[in-house]
VOBA-1610 file (N, C-alpha, C; in pm, whole numbers, padded with zeros to 5 digits, always signed):
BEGIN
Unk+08870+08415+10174Unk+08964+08519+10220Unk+08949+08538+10371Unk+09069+08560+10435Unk+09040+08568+10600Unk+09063+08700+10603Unk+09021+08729+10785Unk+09054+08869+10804Unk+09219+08901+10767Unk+09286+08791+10794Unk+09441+08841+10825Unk+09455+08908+10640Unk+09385+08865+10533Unk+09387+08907+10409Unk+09372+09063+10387Unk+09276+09075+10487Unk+09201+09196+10418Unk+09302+09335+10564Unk+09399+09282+10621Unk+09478+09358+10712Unk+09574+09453+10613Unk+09540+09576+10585Unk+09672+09649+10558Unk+09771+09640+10556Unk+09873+09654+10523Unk+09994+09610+10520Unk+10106+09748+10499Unk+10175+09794+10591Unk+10211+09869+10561Unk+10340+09897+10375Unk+10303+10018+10316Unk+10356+10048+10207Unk+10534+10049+10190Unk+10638+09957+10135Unk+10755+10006+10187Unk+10817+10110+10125Unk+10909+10218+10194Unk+10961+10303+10095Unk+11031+10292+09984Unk+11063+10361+09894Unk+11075+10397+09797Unk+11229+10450+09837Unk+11363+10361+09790Unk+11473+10456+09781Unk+11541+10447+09632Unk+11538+10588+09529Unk+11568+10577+09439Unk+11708+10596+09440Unk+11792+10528+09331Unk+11889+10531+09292Unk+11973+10632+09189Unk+12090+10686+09245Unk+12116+10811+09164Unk+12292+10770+09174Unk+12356+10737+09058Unk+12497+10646+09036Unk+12538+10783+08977Unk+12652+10868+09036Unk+12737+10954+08945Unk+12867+10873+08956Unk+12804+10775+08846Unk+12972+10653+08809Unk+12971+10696+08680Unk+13037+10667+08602Unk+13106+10631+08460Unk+13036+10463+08443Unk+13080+10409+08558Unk+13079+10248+08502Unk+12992+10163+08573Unk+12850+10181+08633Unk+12732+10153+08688Unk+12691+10002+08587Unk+12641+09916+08638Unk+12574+09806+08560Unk+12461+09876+08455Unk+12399+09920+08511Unk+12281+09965+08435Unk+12236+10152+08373Unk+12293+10205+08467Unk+12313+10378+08422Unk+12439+10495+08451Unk+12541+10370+08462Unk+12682+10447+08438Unk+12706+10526+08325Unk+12748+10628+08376Unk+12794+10746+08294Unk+12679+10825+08248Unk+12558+10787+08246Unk+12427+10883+08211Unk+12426+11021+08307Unk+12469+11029+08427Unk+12461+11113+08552Unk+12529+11131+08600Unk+12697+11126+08520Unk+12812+11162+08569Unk+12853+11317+08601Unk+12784+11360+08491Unk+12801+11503+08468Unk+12739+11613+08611Unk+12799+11704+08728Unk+12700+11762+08754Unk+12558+11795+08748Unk+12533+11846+08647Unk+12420+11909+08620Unk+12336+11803+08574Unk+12370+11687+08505Unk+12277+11620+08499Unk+12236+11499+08599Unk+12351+11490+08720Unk+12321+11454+08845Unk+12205+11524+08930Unk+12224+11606+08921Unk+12107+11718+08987Unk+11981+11690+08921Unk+11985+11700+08811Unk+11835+11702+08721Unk+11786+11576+08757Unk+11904+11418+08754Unk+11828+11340+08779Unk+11788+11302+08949Unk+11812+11360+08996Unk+11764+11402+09207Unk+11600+11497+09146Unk+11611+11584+09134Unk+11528+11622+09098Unk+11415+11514+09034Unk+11430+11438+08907Unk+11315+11353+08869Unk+11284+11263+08948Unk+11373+11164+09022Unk+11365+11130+09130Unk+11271+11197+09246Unk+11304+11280+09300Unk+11228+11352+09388Unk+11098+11348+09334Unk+11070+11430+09216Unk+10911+11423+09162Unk+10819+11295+09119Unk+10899+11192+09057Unk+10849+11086+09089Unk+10799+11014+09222Unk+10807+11079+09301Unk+10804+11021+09473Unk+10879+10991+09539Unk+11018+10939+09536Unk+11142+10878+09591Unk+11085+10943+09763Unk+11083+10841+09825Unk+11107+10879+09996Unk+11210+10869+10017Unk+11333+10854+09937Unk+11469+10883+10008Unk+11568+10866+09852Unk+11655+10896+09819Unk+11751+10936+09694Unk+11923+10873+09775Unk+11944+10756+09752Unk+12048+10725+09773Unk+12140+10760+09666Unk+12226+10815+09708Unk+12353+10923+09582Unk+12494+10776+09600Unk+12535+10721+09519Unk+12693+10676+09503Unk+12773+10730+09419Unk+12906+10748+09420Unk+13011+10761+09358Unk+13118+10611+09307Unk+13077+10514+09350Unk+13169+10447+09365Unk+13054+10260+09277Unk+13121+10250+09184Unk+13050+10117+09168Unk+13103+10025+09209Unk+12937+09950+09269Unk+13013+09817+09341Unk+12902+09667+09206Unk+12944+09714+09126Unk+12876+09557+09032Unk+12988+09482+09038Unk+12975+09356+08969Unk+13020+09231+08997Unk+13167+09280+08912Unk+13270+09260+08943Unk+13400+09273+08890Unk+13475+09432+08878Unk+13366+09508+08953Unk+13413+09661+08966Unk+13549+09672+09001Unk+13632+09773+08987Unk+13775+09825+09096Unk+13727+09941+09198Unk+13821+09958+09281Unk+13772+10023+09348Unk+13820+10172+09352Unk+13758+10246+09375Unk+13843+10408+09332Unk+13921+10499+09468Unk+13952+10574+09477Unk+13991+10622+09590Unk+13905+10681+09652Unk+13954+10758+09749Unk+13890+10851+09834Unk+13841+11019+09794Unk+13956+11054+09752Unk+13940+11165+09665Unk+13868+11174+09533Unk+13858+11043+09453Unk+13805+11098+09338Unk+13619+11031+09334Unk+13647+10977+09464Unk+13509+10926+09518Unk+13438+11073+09549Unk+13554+11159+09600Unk+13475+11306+09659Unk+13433+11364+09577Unk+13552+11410+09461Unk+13531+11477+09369Unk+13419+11446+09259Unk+13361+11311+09277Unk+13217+11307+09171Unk+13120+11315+09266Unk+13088+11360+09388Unk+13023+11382+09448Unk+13019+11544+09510Unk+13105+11589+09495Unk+13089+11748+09581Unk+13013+11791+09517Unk+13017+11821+09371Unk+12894+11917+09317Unk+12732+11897+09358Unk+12733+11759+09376Unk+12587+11721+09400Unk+12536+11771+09517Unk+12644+11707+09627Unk+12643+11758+09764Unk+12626+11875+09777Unk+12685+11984+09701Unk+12650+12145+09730Unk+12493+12168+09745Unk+12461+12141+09616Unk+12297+12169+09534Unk+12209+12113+09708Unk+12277+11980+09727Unk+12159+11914+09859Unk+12199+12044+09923Unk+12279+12035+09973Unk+12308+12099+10072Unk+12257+12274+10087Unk+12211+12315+09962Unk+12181+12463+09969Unk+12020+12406+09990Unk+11979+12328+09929Unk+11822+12305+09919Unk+11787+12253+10041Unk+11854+12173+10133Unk+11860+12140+10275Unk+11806+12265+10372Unk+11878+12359+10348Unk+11913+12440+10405Unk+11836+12571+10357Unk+11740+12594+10288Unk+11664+12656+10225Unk+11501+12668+10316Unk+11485+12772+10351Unk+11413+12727+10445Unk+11229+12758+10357Unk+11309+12776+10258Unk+11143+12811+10117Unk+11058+12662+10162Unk+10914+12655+10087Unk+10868+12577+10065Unk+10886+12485+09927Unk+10931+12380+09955Unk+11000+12349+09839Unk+10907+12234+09763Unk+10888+12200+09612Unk+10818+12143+09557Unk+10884+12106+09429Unk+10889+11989+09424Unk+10810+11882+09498Unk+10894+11833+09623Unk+10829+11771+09736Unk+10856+11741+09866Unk+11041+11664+09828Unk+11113+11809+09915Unk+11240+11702+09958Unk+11254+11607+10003Unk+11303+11464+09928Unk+11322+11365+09988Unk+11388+11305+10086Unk+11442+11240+10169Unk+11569+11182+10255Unk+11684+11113+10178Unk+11795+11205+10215Unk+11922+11157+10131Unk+11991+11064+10226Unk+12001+10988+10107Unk+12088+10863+10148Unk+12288+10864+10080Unk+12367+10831+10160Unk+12527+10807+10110Unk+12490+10641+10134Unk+12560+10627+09956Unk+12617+10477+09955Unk+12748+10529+09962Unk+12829+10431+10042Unk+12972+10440+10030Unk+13021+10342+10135Unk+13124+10332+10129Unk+13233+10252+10255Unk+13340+10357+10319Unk+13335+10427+10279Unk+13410+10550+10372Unk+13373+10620+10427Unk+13428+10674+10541Unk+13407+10763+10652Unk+13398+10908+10580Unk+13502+10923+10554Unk+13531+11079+10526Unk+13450+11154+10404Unk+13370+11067+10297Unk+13288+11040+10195Unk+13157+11101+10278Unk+13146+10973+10417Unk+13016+10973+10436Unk+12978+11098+10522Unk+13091+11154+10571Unk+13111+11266+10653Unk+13067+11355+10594Unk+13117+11417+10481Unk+13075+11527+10364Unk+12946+11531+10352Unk+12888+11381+10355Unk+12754+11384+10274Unk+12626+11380+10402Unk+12661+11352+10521Unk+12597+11383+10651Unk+12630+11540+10675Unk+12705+11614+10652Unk+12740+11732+10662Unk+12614+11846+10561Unk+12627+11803+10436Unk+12557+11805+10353Unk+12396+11797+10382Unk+12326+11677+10430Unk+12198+11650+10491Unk+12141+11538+10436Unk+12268+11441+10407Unk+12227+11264+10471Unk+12171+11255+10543Unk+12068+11155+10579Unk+12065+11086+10699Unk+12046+10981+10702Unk+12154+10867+10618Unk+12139+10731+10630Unk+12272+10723+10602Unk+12346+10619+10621Unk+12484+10579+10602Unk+12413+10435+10501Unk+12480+10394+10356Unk+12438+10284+10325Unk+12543+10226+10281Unk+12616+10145+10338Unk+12733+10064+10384Unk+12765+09958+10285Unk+12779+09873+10209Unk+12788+09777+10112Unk+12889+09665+10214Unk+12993+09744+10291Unk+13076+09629+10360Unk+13050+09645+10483Unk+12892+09634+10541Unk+12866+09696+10701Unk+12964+09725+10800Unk+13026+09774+10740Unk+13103+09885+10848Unk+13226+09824+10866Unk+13342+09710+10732Unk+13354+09618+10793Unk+13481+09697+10661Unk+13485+09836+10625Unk+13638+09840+10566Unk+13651+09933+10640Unk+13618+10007+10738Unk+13652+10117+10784Unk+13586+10186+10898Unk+13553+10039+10990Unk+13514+10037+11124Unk+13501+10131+11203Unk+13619+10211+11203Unk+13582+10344+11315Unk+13583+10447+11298Unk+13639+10462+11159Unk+13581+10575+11116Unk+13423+10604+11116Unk+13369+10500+11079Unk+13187+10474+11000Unk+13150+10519+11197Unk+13141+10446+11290Unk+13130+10461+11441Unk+13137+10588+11485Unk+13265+10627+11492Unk+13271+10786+11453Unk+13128+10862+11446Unk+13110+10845+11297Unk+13018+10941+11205Unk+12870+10915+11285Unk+12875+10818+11285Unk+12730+10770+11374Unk+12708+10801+11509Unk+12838+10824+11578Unk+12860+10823+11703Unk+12786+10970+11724Unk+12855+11089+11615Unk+12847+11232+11618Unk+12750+11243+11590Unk+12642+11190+11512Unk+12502+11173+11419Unk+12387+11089+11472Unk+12361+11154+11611Unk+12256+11037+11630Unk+12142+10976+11549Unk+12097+11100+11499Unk+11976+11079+11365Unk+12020+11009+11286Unk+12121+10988+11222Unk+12160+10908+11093Unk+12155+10784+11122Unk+12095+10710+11030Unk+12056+10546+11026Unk+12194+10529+10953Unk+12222+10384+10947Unk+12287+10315+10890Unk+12231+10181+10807Unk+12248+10172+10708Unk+12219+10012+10625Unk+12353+09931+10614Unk+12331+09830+10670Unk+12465+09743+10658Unk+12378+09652+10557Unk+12493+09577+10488Unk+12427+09488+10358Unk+12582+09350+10384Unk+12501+09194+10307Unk+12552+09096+10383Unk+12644+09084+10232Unk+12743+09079+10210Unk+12843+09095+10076Unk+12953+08928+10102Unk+12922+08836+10031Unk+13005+08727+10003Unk+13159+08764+09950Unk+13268+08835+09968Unk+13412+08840+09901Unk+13364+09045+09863Unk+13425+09065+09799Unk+13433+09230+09740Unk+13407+09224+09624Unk+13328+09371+09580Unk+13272+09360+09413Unk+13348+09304+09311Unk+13480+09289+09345Unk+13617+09242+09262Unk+13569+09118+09186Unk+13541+09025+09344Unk+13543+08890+09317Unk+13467+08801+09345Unk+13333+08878+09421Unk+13223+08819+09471Unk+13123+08737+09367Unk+13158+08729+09268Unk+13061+08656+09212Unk+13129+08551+09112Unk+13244+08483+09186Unk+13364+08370+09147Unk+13326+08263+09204Unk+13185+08203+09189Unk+13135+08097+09251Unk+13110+08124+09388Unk+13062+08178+09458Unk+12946+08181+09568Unk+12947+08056+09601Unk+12966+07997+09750Unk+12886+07891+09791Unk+12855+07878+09903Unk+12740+07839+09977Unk+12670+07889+10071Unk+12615+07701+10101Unk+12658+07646+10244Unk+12580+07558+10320Unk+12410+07571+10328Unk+12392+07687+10378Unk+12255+07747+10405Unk+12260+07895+10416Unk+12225+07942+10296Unk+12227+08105+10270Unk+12169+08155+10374Unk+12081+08174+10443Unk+12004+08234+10491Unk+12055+08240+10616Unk+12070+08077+10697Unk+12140+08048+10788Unk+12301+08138+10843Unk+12312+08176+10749Unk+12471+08201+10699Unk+12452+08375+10697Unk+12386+08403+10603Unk+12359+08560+10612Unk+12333+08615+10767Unk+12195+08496+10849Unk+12170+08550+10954Unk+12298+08582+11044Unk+12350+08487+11057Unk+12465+08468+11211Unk+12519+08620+11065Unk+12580+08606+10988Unk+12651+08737+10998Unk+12594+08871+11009Unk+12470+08908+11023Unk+12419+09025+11053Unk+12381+08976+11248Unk+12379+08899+11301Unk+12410+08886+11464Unk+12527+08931+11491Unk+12616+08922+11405Unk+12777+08953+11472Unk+12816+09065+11451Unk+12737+09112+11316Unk+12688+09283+11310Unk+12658+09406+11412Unk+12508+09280+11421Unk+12496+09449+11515Unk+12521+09386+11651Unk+12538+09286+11680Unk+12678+09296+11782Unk+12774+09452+11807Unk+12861+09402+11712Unk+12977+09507+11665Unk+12868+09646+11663Unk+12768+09656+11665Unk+12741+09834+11653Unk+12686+09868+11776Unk+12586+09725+11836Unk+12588+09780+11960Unk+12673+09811+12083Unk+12795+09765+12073Unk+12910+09790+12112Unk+12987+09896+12111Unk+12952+09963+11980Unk+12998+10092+11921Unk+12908+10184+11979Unk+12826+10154+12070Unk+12728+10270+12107Unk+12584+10312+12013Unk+12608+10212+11857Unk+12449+10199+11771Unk+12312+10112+11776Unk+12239+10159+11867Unk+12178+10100+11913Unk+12066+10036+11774Unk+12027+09931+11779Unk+11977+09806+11683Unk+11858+09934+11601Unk+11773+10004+11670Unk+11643+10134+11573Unk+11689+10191+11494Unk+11869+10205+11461Unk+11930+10283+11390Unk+11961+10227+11280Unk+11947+10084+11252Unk+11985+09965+11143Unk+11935+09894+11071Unk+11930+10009+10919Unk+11866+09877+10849Unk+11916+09758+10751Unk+11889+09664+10779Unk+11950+09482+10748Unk+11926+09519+10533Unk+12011+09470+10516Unk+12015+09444+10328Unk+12063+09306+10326Unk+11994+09177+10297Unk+12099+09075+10245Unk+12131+09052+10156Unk+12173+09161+10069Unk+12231+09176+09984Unk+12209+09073+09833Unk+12137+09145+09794Unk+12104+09048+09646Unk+12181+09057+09560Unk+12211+08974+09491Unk+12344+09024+09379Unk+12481+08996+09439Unk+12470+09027+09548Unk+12639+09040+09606Unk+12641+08954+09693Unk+12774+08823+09598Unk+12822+08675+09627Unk+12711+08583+09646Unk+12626+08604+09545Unk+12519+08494+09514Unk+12480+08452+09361Unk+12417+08362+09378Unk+12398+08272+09265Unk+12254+08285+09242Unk+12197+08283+09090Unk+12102+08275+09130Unk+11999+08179+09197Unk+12026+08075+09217Unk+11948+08028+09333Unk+11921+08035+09481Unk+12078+08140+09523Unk+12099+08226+09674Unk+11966+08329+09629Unk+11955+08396+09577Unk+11891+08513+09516Unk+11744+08484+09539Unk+11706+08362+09476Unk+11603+08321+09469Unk+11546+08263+09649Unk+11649+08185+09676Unk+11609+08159+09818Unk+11616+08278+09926Unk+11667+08350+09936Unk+11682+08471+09995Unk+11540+08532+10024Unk+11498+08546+09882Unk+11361+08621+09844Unk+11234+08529+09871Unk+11252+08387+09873Unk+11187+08287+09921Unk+11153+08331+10052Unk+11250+08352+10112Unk+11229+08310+10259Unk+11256+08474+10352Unk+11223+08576+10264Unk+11236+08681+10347Unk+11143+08725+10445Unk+11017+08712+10503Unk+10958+08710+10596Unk+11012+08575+10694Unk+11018+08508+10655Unk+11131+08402+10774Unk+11237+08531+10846Unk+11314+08588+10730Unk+11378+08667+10786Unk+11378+08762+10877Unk+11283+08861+10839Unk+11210+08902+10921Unk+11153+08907+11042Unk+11101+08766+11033Unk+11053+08725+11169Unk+11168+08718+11298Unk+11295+08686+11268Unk+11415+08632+11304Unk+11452+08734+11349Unk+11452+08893+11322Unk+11563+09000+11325Unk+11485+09138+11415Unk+11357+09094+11333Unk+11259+09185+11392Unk+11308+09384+11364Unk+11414+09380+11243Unk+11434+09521+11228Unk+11433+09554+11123Unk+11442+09683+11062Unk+11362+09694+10901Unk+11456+09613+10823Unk+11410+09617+10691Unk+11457+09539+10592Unk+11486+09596+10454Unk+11597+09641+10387Unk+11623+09683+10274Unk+11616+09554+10115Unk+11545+09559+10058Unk+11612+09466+09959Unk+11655+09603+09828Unk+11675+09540+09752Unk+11776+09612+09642Unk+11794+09495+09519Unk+11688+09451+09422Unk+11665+09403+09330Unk+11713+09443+09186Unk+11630+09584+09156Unk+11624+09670+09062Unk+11755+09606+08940Unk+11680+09522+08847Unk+11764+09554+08735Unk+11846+09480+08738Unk+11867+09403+08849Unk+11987+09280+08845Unk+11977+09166+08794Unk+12100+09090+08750Unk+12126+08967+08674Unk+12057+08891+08699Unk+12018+08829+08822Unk+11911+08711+08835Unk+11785+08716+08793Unk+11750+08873+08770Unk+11602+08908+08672Unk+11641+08836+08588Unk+11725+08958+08475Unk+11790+08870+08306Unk+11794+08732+08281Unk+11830+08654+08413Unk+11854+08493+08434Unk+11734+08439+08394Unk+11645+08512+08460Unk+11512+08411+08466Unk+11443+08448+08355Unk+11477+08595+08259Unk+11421+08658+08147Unk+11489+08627+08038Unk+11530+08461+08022Unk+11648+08403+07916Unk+11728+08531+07878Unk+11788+08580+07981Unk+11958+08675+07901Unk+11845+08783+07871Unk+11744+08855+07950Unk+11731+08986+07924Unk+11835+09073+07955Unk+11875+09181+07905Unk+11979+09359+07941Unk+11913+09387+08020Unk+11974+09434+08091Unk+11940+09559+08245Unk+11832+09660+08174Unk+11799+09685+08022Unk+11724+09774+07978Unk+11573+09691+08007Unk+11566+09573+08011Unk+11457+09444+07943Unk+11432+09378+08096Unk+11452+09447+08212Unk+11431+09394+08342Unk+11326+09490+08382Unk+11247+09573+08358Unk+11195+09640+08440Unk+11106+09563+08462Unk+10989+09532+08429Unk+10890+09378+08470Unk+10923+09324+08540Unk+11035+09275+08545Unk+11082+09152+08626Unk+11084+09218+08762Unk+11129+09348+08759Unk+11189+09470+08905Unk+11069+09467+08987Unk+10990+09468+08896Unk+10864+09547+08985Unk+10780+09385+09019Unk+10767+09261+08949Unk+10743+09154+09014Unk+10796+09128+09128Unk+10950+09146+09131Unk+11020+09108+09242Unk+10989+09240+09358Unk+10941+09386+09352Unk+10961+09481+09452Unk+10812+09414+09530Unk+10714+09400+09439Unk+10561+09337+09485Unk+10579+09237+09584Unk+10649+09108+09530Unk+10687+08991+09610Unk+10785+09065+09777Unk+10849+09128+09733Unk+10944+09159+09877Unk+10831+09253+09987Unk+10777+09328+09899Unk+10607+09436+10000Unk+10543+09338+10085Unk+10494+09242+10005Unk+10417+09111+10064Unk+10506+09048+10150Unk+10615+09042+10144Unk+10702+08922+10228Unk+10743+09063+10348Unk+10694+09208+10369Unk+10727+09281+10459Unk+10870+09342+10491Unk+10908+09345+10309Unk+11027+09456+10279Unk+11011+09596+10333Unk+11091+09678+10412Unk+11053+09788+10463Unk+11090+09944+10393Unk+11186+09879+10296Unk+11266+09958+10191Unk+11294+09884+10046Unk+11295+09966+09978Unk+11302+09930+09799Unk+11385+09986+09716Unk+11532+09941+09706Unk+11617+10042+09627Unk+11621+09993+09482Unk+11567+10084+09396Unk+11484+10097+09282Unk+11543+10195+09231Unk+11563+10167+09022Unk+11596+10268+08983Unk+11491+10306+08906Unk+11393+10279+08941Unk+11282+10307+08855Unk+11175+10376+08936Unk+11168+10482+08981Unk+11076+10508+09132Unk+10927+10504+09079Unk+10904+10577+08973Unk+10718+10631+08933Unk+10702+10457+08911Unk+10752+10389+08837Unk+10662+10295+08784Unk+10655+10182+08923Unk+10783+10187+08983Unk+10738+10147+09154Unk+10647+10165+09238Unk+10650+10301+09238Unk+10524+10357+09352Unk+10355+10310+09298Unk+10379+10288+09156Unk+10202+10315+09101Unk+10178+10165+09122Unk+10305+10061+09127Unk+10309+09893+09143Unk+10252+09893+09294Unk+10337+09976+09376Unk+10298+09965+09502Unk+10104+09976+09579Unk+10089+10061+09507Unk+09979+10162+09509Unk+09871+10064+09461Unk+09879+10006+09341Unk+09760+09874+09292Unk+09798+09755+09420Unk+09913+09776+09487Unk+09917+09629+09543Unk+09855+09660+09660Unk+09862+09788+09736Unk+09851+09893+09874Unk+09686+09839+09892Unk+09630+09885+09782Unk+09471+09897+09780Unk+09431+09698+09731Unk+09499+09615+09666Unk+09461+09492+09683Unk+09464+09436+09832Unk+09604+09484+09889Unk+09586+09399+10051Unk+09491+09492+10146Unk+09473+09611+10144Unk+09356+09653+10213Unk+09235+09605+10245Unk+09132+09698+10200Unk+08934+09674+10200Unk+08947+09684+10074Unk+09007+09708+10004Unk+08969+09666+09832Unk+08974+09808+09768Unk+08924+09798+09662Unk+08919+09913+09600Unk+08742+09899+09521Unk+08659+10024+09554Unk+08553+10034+09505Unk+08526+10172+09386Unk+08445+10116+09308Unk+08440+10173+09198Unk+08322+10295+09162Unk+08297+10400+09148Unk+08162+10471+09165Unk+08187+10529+09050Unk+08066+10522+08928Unk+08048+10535+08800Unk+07970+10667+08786Unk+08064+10797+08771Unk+07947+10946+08698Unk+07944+10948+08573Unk+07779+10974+08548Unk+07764+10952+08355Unk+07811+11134+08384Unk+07838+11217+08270Unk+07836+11333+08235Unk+07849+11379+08100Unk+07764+11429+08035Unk+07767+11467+07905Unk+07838+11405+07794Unk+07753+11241+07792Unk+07843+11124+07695Unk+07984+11043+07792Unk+08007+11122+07886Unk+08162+11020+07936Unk+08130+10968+08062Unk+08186+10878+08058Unk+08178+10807+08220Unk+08335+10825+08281Unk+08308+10890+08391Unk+08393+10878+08505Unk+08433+10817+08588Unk+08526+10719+08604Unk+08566+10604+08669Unk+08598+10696+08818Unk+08554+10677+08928Unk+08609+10709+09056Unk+08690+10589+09145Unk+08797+10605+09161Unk+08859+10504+09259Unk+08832+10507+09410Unk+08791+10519+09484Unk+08761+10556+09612Unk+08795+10419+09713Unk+08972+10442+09797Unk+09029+10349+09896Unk+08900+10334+09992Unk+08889+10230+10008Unk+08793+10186+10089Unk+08827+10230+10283Unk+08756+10327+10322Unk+08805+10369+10460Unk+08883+10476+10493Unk+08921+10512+10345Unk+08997+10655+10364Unk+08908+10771+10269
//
């Protein structure tokens, strides 16, 4: 083992997933309802989530797309609840997380920065509704943005995919990206890169992607979102597992992206993430040491991080 082994590695966050769709790949319609949108922000939150990305709008493989208004309307109720608890100046428990808007609209993302977003998470980087999204960012210096690299639209993106050199190909289009934002006045600290897994790939894009994401990395030098959780190329490799029969696979693949210096993890599974993270946190460290108290018949296992 070398020193570079035993170097820390920083932990990546944790962004849980919260779909008030009807028609989600994996938990559409469970959290459609108000109130049980809220409850599930809430478990989220207590599980650890460092940030709760909220959508209205599904983007899985053959989705339609909904409007503007009724994109709002499954989202205002939620938005209130943030927005009073935002704004609550109590001590609140368990620790408020950082809210995230998935969406492609401005006026969506407006509400939900209004509310107490502070990430814009883009699916078509900024690329259905250009100035509006500029705009919002423009007015919002704090608010990050995630642009993500999308082959065709959820419609039809996954009608044969084909890619010369995925990676090659993803890169130049996130150069011409934040091009376009630094132009817009968004300067590159405000942007985090998704190359988009699932969306207009195959699974062998999927696979190479994840191959070669510290290549990536190295190349861009700015954080890095992946977004695995539960998707088809798990099932692929789990002979035709359900989105129910992927969690194993989620958390192999969130481990592999930590190590390859993923900086973000959009996960619908947050507790059993963080505790994956946490065995992996203390393997790339000084280790983990063990200190044994006998006490009246039981032994007490102590975990004690080495240095902290």
């Amino acid at each position: 083992m070398t020193n570079e082994d035993l170097t820390p590695l920083p932990v990546p966050k944790v962004m849980g997933i919260l779909n008030v769709t009807p028609d989600s790949f994996y938990d559409g319609g469970i959290h459609y309802e108000p109130s049980s949108a809220w409850h599930r922000f809430e478990e989220l939150a207590a599980e650890g989530a460092d940030i709760v990305d909220i959508g209205a709008e599904s983007s899985r493989p053959g989705s339609a797309r909904i409007s503007e208004e009724e994109e709002l309307r499954r989202l205002r109720p939620l938005l209130e609840q943030i927005q009073k608890r935002t704004s609550n100046p109590e001590p609140r428990t368990p620790i408020f997380p950082m809210v995230s808007i998935d969406t492609m609209k401005s006026r969506v993302a407006a509400e939900a920065v209004k509310a107490g977003a502070v990430i814009i998470n883009d699916i078509s980087a900024l690329r259905h509704d250009p100035d509006g999204m500029l705009g919002i960012l423009a007015g919002h210096p704090k608010v990050s943005v995630v642009i993500m690299h999308m082959r065709g639209k959820p419609e039809t993106m996954q009608a044969d995919p084909k890619y010369e050199d995925v990676l090659g190909e993803i890169a130049a289009f996130f150069e011409e990206r934040l091009r376009f934002l630094e132009a817009g006045g968004v300067s590159g600290e405000r942007v985090i890169l998704d190359p988009g897994i699932g969306f207009g790939k195959k699974l062998e894009h999927n696979l190479e992607i994840l191959k070669r994401l510290g290549e990536f990395k190295k190349r861009f030098h700015q954080p890095v979102m992946i977004g695995p959780s539960r998707k088809s190329f798990i099932g692929m490799i789990l002979d035709g597992a359900a989105p129910h029969d992927r969690l194993e696979g989620s958390l192999a693949v969130a481990l592999w992206c930590a190590e390859k210096g993923a900086d973000y993890l959009r996960v619908h599974d947050v507790a059993a993430t963080k505790k994956a993270l946490k065995v992996w946190s203390a393997m790339k460290g000084n280790g983990v040491r063990s200190s044994f108290v006998e006490g009246r018949g039981q032994v007490f296992i102590c975990h004690l991080l080495a240095g902290t």
